[in-house]
N, C-alpha and C positions, 0 to 999 in steps of 0.2 A: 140239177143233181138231186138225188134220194137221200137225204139224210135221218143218222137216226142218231136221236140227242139221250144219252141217259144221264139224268141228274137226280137223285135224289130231294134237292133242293127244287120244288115245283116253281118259285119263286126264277131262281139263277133257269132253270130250263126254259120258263117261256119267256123269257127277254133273248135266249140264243133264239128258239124257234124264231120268234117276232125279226129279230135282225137278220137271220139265215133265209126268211122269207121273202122281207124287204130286198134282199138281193138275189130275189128270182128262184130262190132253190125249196126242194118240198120237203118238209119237215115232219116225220114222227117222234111225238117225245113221248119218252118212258120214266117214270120216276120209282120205278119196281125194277132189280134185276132179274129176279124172278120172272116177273113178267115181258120183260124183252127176251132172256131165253128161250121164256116157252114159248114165243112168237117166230123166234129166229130158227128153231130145231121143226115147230110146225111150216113154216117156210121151207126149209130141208127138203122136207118130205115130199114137196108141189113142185122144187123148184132145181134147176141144176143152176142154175145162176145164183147169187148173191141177190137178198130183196134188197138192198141196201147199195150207194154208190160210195159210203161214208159214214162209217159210225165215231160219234165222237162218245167220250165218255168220262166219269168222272172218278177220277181215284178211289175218294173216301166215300164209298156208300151203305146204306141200310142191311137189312136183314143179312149181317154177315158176312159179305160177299164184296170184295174188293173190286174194283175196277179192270187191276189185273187181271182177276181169275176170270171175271167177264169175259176181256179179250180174248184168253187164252181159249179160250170155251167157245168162241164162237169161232176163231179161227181155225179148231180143229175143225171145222165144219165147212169155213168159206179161207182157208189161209191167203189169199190173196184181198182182201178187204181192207182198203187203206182206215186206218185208226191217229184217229187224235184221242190224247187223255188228258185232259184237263185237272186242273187240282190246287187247292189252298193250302194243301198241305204242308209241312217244313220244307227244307231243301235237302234235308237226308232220305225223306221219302218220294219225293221227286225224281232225286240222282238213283235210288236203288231201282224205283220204275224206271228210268231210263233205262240201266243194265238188264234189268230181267225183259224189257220189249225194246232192241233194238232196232227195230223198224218201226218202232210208232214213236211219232211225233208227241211232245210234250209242249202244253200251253198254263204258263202258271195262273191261276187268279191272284189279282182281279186281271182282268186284259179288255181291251178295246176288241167289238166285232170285227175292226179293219185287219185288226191281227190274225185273229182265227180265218180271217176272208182270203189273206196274205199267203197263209199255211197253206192252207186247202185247196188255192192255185197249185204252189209247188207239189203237192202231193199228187196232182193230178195231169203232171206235167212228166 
């Protein structure tokens, strides 16, 4: 499986890359949202398919741009693109991500890779 990890934290992203590779699957990390969009909208443009088989992402990140709006943004593009969000965040921001992305899966930190391994079966099932 393609996956594409956006964490802001470079630290928490290459320990997913490292574990999501250890179990066979191919990993691109972004730690810019910024930079994943303009990848993913450049992809667009080459591509009718999804470059991605799985983006997971992280709630709370940099240059202003929530994780939310990420997803939102990239599935007007690919709306069929299974998403995991990730996040430390409280449980009121959690539960609101929940409500505003009913179809994406939520994995709170800290978590076990066996957990997000877990997920990302059922998601693909």
């Amino acid at each position: 499986m393609k996956i594409a990890v956006l964490d802001d934290n470079l630290t928490i992203g290459e320990m997913l890359q490292q574990g999501l590779e250890l179990a066979g699957h191919t990993v691109v990390l972004y730690s810019s949202p910024s930079k994943f969009l303009t990848d993913i909208n450049a992809k667009e443009a080459k591509m009718a398919a999804a470059p991605f088989d799985l983006m997971i992402v992280d709630l709370l990140l940099s240059e202003r741009t929530s994780g939310l709006e990420v997803i939102h943004q990239v599935r007007n593009i690919f709306p069929d693109l299974p998403a995991i969000l990730i996040s430390a965040g409280s449980s009121l921001e959690v539960e609101a991500a929940r409500r505003a992305l009913p179809g994406v899966r939520v994995l709170r930190k800290p978590f076990r890779i066996a957990a997000l391994l877990t997920m990302m079966k059922e998601l693909s099932t």
